[in-house]
C-alpha positions as a Markdown table, in Angstrom:
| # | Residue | x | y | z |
|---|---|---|---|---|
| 1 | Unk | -70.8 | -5.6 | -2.1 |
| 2 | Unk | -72.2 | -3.8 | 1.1 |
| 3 | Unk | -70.1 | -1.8 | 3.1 |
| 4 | Unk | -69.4 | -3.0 | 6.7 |
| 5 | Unk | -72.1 | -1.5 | 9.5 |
| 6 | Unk | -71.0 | 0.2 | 12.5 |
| 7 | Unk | -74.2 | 0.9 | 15.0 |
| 8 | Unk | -73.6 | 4.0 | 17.4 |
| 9 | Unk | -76.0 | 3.6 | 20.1 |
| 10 | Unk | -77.1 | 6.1 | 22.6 |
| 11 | Unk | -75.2 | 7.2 | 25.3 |
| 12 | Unk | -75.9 | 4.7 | 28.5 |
| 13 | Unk | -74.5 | 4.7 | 32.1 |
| 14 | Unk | -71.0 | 3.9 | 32.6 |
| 15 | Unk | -70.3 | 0.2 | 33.8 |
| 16 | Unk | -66.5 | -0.2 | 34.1 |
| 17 | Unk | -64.9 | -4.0 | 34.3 |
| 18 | Unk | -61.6 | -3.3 | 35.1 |
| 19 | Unk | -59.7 | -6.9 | 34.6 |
| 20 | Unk | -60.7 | -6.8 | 30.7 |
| 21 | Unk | -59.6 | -3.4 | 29.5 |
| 22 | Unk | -63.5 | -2.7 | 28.4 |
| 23 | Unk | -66.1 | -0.2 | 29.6 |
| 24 | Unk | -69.6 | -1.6 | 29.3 |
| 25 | Unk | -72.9 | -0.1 | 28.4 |
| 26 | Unk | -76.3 | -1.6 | 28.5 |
| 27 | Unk | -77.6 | -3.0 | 25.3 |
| 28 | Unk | -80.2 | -1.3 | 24.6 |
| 29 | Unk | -80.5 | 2.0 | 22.6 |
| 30 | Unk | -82.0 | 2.7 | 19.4 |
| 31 | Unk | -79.3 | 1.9 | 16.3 |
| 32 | Unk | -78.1 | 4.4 | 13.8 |
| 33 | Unk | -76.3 | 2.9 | 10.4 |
| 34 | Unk | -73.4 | 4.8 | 8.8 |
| 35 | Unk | -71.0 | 3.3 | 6.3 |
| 36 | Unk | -67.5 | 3.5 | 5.0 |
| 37 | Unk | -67.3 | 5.6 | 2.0 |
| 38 | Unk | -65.8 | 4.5 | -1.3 |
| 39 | Unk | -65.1 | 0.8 | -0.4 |
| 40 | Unk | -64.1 | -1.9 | -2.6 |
| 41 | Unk | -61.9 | -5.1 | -1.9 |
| 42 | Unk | -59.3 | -7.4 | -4.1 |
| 43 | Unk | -60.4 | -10.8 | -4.5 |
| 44 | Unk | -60.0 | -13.3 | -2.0 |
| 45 | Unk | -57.9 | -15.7 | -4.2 |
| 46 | Unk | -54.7 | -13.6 | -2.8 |
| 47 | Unk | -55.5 | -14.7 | 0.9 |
| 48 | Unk | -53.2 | -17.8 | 1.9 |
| 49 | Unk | -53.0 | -19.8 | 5.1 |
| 50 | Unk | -49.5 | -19.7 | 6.9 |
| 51 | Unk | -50.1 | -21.8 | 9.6 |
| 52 | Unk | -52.9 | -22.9 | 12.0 |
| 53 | Unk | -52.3 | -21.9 | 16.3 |
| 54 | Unk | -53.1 | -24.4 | 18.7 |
| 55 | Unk | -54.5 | -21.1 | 21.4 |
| 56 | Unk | -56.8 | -18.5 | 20.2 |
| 57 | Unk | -53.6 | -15.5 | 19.5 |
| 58 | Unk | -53.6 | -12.2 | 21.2 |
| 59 | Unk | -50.5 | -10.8 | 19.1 |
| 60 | Unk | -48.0 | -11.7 | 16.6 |
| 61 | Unk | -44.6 | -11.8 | 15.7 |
| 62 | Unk | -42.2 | -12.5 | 13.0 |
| 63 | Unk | -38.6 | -13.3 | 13.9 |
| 64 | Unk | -35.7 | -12.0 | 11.5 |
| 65 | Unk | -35.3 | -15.8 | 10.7 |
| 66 | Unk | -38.5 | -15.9 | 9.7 |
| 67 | Unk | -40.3 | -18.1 | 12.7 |
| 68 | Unk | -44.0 | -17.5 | 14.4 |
| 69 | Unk | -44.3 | -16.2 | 18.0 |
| 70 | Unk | -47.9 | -15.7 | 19.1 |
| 71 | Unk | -49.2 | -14.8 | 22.6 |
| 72 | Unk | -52.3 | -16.5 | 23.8 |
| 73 | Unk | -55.1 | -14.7 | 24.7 |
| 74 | Unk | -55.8 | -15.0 | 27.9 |
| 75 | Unk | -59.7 | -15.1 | 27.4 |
| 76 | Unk | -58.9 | -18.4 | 25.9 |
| 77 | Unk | -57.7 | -19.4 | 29.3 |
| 78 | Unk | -54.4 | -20.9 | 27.8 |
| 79 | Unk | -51.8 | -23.1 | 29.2 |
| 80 | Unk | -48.8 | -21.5 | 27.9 |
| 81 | Unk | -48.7 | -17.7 | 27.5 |
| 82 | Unk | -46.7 | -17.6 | 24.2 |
| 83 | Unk | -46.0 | -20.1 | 21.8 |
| 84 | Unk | -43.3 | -20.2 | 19.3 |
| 85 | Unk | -43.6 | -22.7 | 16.0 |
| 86 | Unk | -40.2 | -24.5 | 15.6 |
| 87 | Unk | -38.4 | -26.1 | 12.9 |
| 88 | Unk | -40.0 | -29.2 | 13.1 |
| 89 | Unk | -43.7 | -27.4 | 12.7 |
| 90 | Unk | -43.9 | -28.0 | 16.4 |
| 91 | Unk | -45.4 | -25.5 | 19.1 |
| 92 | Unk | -43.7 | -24.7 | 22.3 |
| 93 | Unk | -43.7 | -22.5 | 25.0 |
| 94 | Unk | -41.4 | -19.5 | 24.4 |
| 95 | Unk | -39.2 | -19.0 | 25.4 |
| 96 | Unk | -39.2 | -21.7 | 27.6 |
| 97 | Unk | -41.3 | -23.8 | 30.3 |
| 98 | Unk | -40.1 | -22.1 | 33.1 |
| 99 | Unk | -41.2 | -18.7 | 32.2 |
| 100 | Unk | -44.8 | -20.2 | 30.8 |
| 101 | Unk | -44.8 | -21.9 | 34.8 |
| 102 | Unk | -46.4 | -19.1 | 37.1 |
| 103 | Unk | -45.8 | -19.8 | 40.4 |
| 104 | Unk | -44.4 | -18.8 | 44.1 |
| 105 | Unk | -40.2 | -17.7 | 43.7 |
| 106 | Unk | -40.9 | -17.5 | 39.5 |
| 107 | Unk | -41.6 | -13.7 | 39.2 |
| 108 | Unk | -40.2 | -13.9 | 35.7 |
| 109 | Unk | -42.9 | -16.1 | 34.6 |
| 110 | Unk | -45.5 | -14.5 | 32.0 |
| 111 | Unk | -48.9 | -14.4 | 32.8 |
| 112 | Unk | -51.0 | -12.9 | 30.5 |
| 113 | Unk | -49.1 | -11.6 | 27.7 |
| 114 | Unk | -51.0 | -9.8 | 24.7 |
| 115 | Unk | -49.0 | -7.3 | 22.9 |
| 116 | Unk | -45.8 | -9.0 | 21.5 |
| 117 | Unk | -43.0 | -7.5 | 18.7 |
| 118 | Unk | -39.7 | -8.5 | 17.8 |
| 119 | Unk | -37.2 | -6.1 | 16.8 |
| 120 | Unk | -34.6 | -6.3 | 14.1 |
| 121 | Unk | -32.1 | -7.2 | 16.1 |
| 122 | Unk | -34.2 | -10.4 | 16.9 |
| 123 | Unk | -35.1 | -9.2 | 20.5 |
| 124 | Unk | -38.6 | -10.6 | 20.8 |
| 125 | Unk | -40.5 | -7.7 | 23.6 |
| 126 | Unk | -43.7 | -9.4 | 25.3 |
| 127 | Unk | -46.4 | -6.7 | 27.2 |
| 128 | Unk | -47.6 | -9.2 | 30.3 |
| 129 | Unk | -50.4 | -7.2 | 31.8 |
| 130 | Unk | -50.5 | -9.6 | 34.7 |
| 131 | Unk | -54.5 | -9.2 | 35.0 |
| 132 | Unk | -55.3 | -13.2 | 34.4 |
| 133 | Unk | -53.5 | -14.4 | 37.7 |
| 134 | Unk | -53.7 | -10.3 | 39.1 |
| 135 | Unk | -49.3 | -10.5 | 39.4 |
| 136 | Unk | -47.3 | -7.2 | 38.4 |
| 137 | Unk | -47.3 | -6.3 | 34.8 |
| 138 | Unk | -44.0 | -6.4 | 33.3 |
| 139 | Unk | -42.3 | -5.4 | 29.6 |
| 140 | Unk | -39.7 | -8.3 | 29.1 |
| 141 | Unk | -37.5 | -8.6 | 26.0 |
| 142 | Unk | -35.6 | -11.6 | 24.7 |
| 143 | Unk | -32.9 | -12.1 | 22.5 |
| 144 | Unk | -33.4 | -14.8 | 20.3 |
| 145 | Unk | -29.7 | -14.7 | 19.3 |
| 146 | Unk | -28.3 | -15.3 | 22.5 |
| 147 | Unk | -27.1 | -19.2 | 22.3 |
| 148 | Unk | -29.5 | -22.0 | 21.7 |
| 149 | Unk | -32.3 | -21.1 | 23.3 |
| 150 | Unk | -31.4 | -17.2 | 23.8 |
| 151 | Unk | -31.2 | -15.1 | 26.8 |
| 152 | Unk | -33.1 | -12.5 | 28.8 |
| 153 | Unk | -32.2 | -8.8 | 27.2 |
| 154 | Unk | -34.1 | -7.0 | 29.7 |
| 155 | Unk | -37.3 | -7.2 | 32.0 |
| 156 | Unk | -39.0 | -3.7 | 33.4 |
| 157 | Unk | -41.8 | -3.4 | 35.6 |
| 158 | Unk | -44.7 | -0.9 | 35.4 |
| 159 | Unk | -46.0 | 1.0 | 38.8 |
| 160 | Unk | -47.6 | 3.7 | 39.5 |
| 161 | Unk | -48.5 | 6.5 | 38.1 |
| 162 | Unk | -47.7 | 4.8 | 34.7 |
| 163 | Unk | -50.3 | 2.4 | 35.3 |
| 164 | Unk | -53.5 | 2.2 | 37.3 |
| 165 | Unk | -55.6 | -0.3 | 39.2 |
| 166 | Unk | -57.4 | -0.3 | 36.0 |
| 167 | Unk | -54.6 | -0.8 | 33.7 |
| 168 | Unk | -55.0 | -3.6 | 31.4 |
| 169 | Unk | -51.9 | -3.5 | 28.9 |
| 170 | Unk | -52.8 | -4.0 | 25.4 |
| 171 | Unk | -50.7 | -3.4 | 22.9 |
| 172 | Unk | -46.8 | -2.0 | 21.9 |
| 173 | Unk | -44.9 | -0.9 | 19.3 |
| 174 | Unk | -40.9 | 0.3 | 18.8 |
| 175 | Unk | -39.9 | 2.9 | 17.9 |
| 176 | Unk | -37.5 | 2.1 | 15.3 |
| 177 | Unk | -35.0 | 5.6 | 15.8 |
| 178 | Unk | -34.9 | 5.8 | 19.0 |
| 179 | Unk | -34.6 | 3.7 | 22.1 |
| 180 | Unk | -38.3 | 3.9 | 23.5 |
| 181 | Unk | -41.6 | 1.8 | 23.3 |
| 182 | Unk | -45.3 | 2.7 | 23.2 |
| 183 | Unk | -47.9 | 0.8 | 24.7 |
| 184 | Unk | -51.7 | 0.9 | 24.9 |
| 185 | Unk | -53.8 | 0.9 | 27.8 |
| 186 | Unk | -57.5 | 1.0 | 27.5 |
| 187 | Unk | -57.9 | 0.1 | 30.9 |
| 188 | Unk | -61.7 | 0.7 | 31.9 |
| 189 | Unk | -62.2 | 3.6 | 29.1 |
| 190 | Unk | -62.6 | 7.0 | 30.4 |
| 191 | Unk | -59.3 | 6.6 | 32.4 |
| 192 | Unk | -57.4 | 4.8 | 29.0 |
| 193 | Unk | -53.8 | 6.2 | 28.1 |
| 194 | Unk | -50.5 | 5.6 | 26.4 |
| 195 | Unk | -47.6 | 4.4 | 28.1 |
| 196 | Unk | -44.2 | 5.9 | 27.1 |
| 197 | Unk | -41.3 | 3.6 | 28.0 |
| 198 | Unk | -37.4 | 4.7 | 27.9 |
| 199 | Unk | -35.3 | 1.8 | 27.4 |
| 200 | Unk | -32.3 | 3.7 | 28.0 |
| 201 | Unk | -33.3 | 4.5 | 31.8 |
| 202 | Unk | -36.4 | 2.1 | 32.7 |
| 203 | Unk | -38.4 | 5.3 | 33.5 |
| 204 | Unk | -42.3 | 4.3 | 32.3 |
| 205 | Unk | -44.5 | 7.6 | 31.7 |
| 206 | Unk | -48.7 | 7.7 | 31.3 |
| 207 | Unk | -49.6 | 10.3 | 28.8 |
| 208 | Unk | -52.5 | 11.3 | 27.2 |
| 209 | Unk | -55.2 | 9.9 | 29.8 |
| 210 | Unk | -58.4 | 10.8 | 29.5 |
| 211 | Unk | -58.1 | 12.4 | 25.8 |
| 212 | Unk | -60.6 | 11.8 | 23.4 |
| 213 | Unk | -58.3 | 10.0 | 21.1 |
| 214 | Unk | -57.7 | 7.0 | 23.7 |
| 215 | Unk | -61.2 | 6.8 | 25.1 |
| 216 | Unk | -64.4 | 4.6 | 23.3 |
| 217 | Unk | -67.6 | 6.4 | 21.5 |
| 218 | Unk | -70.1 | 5.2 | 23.4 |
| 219 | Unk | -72.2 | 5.4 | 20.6 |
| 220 | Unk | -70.1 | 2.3 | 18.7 |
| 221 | Unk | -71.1 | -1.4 | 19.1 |
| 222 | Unk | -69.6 | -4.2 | 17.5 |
| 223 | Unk | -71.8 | -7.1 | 15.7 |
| 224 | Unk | -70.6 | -10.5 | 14.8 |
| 225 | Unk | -72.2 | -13.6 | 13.9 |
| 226 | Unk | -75.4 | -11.7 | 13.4 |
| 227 | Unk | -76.0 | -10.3 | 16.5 |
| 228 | Unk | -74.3 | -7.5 | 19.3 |
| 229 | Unk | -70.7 | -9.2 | 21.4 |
| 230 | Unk | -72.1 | -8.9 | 24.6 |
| 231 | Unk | -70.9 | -9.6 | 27.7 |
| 232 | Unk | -72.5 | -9.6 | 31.6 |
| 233 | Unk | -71.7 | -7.4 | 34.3 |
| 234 | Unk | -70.4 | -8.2 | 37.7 |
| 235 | Unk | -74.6 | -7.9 | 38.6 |
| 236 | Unk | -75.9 | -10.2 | 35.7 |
| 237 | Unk | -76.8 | -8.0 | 33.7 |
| 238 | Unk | -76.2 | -8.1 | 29.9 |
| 239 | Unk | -73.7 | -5.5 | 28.5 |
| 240 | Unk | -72.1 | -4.3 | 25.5 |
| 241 | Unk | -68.1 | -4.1 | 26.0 |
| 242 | Unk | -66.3 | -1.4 | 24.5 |
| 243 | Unk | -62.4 | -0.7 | 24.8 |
| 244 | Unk | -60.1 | 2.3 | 24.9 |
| 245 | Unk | -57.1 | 2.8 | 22.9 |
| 246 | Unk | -55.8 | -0.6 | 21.8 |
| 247 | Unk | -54.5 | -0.5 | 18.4 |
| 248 | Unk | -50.6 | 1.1 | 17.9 |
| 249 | Unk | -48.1 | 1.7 | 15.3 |
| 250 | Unk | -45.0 | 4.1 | 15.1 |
| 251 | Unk | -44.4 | 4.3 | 10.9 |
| 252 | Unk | -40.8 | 3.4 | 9.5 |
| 253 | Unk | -39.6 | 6.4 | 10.0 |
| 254 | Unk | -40.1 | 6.8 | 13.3 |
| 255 | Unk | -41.9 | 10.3 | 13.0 |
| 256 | Unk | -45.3 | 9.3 | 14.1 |
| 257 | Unk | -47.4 | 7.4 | 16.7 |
| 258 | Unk | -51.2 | 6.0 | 15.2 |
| 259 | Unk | -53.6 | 5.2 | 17.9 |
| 260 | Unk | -57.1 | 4.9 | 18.6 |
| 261 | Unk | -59.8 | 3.2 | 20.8 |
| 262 | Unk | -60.6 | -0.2 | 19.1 |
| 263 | Unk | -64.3 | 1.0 | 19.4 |
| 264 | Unk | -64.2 | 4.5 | 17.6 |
| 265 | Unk | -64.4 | 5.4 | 14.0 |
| 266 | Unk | -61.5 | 8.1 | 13.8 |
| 267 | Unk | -57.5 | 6.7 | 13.5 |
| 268 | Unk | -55.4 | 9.9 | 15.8 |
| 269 | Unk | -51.5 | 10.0 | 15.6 |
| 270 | Unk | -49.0 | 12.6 | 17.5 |
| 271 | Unk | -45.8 | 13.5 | 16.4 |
| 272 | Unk | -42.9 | 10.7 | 18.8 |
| 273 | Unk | -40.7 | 13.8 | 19.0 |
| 274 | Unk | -43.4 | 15.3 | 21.5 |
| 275 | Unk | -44.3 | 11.6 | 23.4 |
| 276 | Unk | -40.3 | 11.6 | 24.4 |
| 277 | Unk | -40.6 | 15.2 | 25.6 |
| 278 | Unk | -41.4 | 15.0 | 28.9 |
| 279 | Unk | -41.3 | 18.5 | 30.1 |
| 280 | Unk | -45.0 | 19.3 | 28.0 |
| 281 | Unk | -47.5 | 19.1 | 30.2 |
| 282 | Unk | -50.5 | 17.5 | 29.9 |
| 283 | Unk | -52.1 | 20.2 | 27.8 |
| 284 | Unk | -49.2 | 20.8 | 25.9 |
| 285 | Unk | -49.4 | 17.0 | 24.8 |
| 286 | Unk | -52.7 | 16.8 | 23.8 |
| 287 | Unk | -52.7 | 20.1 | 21.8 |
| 288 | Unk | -50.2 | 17.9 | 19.4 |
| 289 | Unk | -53.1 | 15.2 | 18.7 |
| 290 | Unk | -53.9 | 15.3 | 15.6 |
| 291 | Unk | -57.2 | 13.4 | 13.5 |
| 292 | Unk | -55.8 | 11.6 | 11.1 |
| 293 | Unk | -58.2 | 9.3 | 9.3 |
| 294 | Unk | -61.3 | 7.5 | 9.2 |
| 295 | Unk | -60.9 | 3.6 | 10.8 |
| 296 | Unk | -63.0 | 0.4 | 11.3 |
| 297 | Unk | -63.5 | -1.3 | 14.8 |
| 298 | Unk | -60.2 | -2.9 | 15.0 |
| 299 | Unk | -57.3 | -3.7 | 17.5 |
| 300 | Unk | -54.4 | -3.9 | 15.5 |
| 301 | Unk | -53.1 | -1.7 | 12.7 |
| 302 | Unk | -49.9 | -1.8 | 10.8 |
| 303 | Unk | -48.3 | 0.9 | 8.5 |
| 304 | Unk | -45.9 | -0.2 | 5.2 |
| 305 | Unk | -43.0 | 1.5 | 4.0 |
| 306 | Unk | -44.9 | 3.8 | 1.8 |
| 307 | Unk | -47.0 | 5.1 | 4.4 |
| 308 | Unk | -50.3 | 3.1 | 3.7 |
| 309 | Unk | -52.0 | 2.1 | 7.1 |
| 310 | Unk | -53.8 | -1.5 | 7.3 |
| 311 | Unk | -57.0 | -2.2 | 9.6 |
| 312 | Unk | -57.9 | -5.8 | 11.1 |
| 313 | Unk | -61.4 | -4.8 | 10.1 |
| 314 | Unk | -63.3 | -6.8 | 13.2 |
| 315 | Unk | -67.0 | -5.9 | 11.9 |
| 316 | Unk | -65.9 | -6.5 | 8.6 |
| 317 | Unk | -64.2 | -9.7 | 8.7 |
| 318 | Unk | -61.6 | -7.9 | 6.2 |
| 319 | Unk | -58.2 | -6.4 | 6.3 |
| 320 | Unk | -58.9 | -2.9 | 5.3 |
| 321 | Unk | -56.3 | 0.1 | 4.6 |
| 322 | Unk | -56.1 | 4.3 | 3.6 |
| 323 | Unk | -53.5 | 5.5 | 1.5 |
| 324 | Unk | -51.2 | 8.6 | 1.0 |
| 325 | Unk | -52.8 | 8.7 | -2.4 |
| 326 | Unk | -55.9 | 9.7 | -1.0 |
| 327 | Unk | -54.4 | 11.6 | 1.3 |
| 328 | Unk | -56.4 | 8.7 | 3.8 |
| 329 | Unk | -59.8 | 10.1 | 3.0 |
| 330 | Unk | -60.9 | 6.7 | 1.8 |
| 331 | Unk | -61.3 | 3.6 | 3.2 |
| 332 | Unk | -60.9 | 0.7 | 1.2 |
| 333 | Unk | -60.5 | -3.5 | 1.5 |
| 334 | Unk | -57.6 | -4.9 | 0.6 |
| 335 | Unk | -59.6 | -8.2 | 1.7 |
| 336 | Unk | -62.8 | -9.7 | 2.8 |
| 337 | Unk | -63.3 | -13.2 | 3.9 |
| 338 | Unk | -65.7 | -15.0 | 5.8 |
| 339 | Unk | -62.7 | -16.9 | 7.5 |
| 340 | Unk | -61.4 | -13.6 | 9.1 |
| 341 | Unk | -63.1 | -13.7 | 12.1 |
| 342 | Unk | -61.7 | -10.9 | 14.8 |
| 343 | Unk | -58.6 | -10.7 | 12.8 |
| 344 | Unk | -55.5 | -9.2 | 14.4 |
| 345 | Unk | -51.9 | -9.3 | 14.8 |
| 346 | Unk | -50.9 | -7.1 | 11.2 |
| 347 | Unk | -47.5 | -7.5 | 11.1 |
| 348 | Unk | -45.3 | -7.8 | 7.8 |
| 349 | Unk | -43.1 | -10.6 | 7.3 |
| 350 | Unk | -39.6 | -11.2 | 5.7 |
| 351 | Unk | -41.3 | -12.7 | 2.8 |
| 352 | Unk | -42.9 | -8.7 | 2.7 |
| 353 | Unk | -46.4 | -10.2 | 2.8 |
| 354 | Unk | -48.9 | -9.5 | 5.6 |
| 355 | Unk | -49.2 | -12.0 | 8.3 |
| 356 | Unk | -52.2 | -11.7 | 10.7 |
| 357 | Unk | -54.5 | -14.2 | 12.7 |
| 358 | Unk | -58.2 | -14.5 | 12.8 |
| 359 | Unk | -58.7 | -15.4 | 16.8 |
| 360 | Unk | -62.8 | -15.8 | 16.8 |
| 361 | Unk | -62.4 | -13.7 | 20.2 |
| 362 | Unk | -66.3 | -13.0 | 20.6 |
| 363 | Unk | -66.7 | -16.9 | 20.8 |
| 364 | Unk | -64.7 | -16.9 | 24.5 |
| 365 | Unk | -67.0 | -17.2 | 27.6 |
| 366 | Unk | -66.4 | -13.8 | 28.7 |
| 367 | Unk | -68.4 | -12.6 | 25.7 |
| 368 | Unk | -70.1 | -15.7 | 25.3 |
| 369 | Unk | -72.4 | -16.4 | 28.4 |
| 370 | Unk | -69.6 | -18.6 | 29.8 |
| 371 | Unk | -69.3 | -20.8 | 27.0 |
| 372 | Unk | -66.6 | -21.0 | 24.9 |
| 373 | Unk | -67.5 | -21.8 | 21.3 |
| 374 | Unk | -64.8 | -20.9 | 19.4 |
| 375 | Unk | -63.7 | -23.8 | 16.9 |
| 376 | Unk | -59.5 | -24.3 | 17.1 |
| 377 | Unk | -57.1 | -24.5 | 15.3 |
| 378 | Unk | -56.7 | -20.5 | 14.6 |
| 379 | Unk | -55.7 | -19.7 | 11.3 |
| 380 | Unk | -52.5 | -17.6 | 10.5 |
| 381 | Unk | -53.2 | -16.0 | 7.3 |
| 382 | Unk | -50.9 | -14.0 | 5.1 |
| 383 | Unk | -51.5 | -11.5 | 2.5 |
| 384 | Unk | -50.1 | -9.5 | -0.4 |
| 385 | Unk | -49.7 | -5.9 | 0.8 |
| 386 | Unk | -50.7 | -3.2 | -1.4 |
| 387 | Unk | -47.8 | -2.8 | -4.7 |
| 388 | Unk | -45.2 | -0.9 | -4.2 |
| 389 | Unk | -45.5 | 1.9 | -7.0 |
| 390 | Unk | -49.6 | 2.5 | -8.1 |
| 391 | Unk | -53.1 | 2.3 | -6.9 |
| 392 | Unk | -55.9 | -0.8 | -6.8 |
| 393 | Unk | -58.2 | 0.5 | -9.4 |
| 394 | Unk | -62.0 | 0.4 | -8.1 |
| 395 | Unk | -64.7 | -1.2 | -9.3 |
């Protein structure tokens, strides 16, 4: 089995697109080959198919009942911004039409959501970053419990300084000890930061701007279907994309933030204790970064109860994990299958499997020369997480 190939190419001229969350660099360079050391995978016969989307997904959910909520990409160009799959195998717009219907007098309708979680307390929190129809991005939870249909928990805004002109919100996670959220937000890359959000008070705080461990390596591109994801800049000219922090996870415990850009090979974490603590300044803050282990190109991540940390390996159209074990100084697959193509969304289910999607994203016009070639329905795939007590022998 080969290891999956991430190219670092030479350092280009900046060339920011703001509405996508992506810095770009020309596409030419000369290509250096590392690899991931120590890899092996499980066989693909423990891979299953949930459930098939109708949109290309942007993030996933599990409800405590059990039920699918995904967001819809908006490089898809979607009708609905998030679906939910019903009892009758049907899916609708959640949590209804009206907040799916943008419009004059509906500032409660989503626009572009991406980053979506659902609490255990069933409130389902959807990140709209607002940058498909250019409206104010908004954090909106929604309690699934509430009656028939449920009921609006709570909806907070994001201005400035939390968020820029450049903002393009990505991801979240809970905290599960305390009453705060973390979001991502690559914006155009050199400016990328995380976004601290009290839900006692409202109050939104950017941290961490700037700081290597939210910003790309220029020297990482991403290859798929045999050749670079490109994309053309606002003069014509083609470019490859690369994005600032995107992937996020706070561990069960609620003890630590993971984080890192989606194109950079090292996973960072901070202690949450010190992201609530808003009398550090900026240095102060940063000092508490920490390196914490080798990762793929990937935007989502998700950490189980014994502290092993997953990968939606994009490069590698595999799920891919480090362990405690190894004190995360390996990287290894858990699985690898030509059907994961740009998989996302980790998130564990009640049936303690791993659910995730496999979106095709590179196939959108935006990093397809305006032509959308992706192939629907989506798959929703699920997976056996790692066993609770031992170690997946290698090969």
């Amino acid at each position: 089995m080969q290891s999956p190939v991430i190219k670092p190419i030479l350092r280009g001229i900046f060339l920011t697109t703001c509405s996508l969350g992506l810095v770009l660099f020309p596409s030419s360079g000369s290509a250096i080959d590392f690899e991931f050391p120590s890899l092996f995978k499980r066989n693909a016969d423990g891979l299953e198919t949930a459930e098939h989307a109708p949109c290309g997904p942007g993030g996933l959910t599990i409800t405590p009942s059990g039920d699918y909520i995904i967001s819809c990409h908006q490089f898809f160009d979607p009708t609905y911004a998030v679906l939910r799959l019903n009892r009758d195998g049907i899916w609708e717009p959640f949590p209804n039409l009206s907040m799916n219907t943008p419009g004059p007098g509906n500032p409660m309708a989503l626009d572009a959501v991406l980053g979506i979680v659902c609490d255990e307390d069933g409130i389902v929190w959807m990140l709209d970053n607002g940058r498909r129809s250019e409206t104010a991005p908004k954090l909106v939870g929604w309690n699934t419990t509430k009656g028939k249909s449920g009921g609006l928990h709570r909806a907070i805004p994001f201005v400035a300084p939390a968020i820029l002109k450049t903002s393009f919100l990505r991801n979240l996670t809970l905290d599960p000890e305390e009453p705060f959220i973390y979001i991502s937000d690559p914006a155009s890359g050199q400016d990328a930061a995380i976004i601290v959000v009290d839900l006692t008070t409202g109050l939104t705080r950017r941290v961490l701007q700037g700081h290597f461990s939210v910003i790309p390596d220029p020297r990482i591109s991403l290859e798929l279907d045999g050749k670079p994801v490109e994309a053309r800049s606002a003069d014509g000219r083609v470019v490859q994309p690369l994005s600032g922090v995107n992937p996020i996870a706070v561990d069960n415990k609620g003890q630590w933030l993971y984080f890192g850009p989606m194109h950079g090979g090292t996973l960072y974490r901070v202690q949450t204790e010190f992201l609530r603590d808003s009398s550090l300044d900026p240095n102060q803050l940063a000092a508490k970064v920490q390196a914490f282990s080798v990762k793929p190109i990937c935007d989502s991540l998700a950490i189980d109860a014994r502290g092993n940390v997953y990968f939606g390996d994009v490069a590698g159209n595999a799920i891919g994990y480090v362990t405690p074990e190894e004190k995360f100084l390996q990287y290894h697959y858990l699985i690898q299958d030509g059907r994961l193509i740009w998989p996302g969304g980790l998130t564990f289910g009640t049936d303690g499997k791993l659910h995730f999607f496999s979106n095709q994203l590179h196939r959108t016009p935006i990093y397809n020369g305006g032509k959308d070639v992706s192939a629907p329905p989506f798959e929703i795939f699920r997976v056996k997480p790692l066993p609770s007590k031992g170690f997946w022998p290698s090969r």
